[in-house]
C-alpha positions in Angstrom: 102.4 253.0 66.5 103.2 255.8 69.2 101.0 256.4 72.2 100.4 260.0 71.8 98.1 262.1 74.5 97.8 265.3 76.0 97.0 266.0 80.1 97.2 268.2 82.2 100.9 269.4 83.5 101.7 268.0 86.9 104.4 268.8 89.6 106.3 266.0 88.8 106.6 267.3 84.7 108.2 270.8 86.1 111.6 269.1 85.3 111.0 267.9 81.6 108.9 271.1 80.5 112.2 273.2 82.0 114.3 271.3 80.1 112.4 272.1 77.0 112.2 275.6 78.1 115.8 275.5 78.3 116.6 274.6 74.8 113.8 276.5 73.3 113.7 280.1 74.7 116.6 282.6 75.0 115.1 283.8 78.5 113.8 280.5 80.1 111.8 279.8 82.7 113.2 278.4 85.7 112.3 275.1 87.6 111.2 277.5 90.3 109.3 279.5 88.0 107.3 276.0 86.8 107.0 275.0 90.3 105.4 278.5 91.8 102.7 278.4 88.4 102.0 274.7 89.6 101.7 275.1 93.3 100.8 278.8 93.6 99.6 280.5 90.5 95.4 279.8 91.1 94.8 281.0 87.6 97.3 279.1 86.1 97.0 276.1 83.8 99.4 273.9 81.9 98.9 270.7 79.4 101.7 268.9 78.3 102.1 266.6 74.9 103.3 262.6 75.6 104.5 260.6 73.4 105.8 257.0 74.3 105.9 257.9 78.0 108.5 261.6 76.8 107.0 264.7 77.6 107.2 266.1 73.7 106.0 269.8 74.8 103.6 272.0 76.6 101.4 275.0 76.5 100.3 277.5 79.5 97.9 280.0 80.1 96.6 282.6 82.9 92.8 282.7 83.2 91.2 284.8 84.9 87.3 285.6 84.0 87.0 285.5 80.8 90.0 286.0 79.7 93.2 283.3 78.6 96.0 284.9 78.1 99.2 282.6 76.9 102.0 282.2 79.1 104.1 279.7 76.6 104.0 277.1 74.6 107.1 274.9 73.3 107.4 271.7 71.7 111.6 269.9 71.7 112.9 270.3 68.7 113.1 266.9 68.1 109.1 267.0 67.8 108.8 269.4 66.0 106.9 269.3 62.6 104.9 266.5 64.0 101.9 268.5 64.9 102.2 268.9 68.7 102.0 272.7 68.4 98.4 273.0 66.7 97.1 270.2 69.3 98.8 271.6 72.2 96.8 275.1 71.5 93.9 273.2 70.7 93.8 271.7 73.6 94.4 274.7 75.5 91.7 276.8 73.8 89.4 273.6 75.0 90.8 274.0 78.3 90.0 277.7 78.2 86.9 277.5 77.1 85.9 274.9 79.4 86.9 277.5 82.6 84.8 279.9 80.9 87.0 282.3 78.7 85.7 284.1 75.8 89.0 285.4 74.4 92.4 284.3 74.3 95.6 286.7 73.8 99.2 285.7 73.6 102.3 287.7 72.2 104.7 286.2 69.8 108.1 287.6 68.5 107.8 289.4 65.0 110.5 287.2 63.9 108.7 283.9 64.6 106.5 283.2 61.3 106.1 279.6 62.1 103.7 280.3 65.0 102.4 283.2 63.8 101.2 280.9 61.2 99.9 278.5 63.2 98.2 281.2 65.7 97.0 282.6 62.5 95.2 279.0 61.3 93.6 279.0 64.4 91.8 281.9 63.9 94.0 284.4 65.9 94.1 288.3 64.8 97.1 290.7 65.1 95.7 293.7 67.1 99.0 295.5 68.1 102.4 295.4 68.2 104.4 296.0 71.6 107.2 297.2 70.7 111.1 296.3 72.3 108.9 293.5 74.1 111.4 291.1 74.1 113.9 291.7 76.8 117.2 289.5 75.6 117.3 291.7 72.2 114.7 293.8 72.4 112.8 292.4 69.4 109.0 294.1 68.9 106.1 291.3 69.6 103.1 290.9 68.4 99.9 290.5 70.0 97.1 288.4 69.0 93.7 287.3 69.9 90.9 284.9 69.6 87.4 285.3 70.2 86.2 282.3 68.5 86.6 279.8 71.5 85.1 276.0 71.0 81.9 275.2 72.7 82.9 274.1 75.9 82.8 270.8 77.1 79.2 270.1 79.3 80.9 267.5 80.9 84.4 268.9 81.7 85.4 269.1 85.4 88.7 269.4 87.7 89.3 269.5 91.2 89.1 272.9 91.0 85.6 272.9 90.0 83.7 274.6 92.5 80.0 274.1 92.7 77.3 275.6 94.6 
């Protein structure tokens, strides 16, 4: 049996979650793009899938206040269909929730029904379309949101916690 665990994204992972990005996205990030949301980006927060020691995929998000708002999220292809996307956004909505945000938005390509149906079965709504939002062929995207966050965790800290 596989070791399987999610954690949070570290410096050293900006090279495997570009790769992924690379293969994945028609517009990918760059390693210097991972790098600035690791080292300067204050609001930002990444989680990446393991399995057997391979980073399998990742998820991001902005917060700020209350708000999440989804930068990415990509699983290899080679992992796909093995449930790393529903527990990478699980575990990001946990991570949200934990840092204090009530909703959650992310866009996603009108084209791409596989995670609108898994935003969808986690309780995301369609509230607008953005039309020409994609750049690299000007495809319309949709934006969703959650507002049905879980508890968060009483016992969740990070060395960002600040306490007073």
């Amino acid at each position: 049996m596989s070791e399987k665990t999610i954690r949070r994204m570290t410096l050293a992972d900006a090279e495997a979650v570009q790769a992924i990005e690379g293969r994945v996205f028609p517009r990918p990030w760059t390693l210097e793009d991972f790098r600035k949301e690791m080292t300067q980006n204050k609001c930002a927060r990444y989680l990446v899938g393991v399995e057997d020691g391979r980073i399998t995929g990742y998820a991001g998000a902005w917060i700020v206040l209350d708000e999440a708002q989804v930068t990415n999220v990509a699983v290899a292809p080679e992992y796909r269909g093995r449930g790393w996307g529903r527990a990478l956004m699980e575990a990001l909505l946990q991570y949200a929730a934990n840092l204090g945000a009530a909703y959650v938005t992310l866009e996603v390509r009108r084209s791409n029904e596989t995670a609108q149906n898994l935003y969808k079965s986690l309780g995301f709504v369609r509230v607008a379309v953005r039309k020409k939002y994609y750049e690299d062929n000007g495809e319309d995207g949709f934006l969703m949101a959650l507002d049905r966050l879980p508890p968060p965790e009483a016992d969740f800290e990070e060395a960002e916690t600040v306490r007073e």
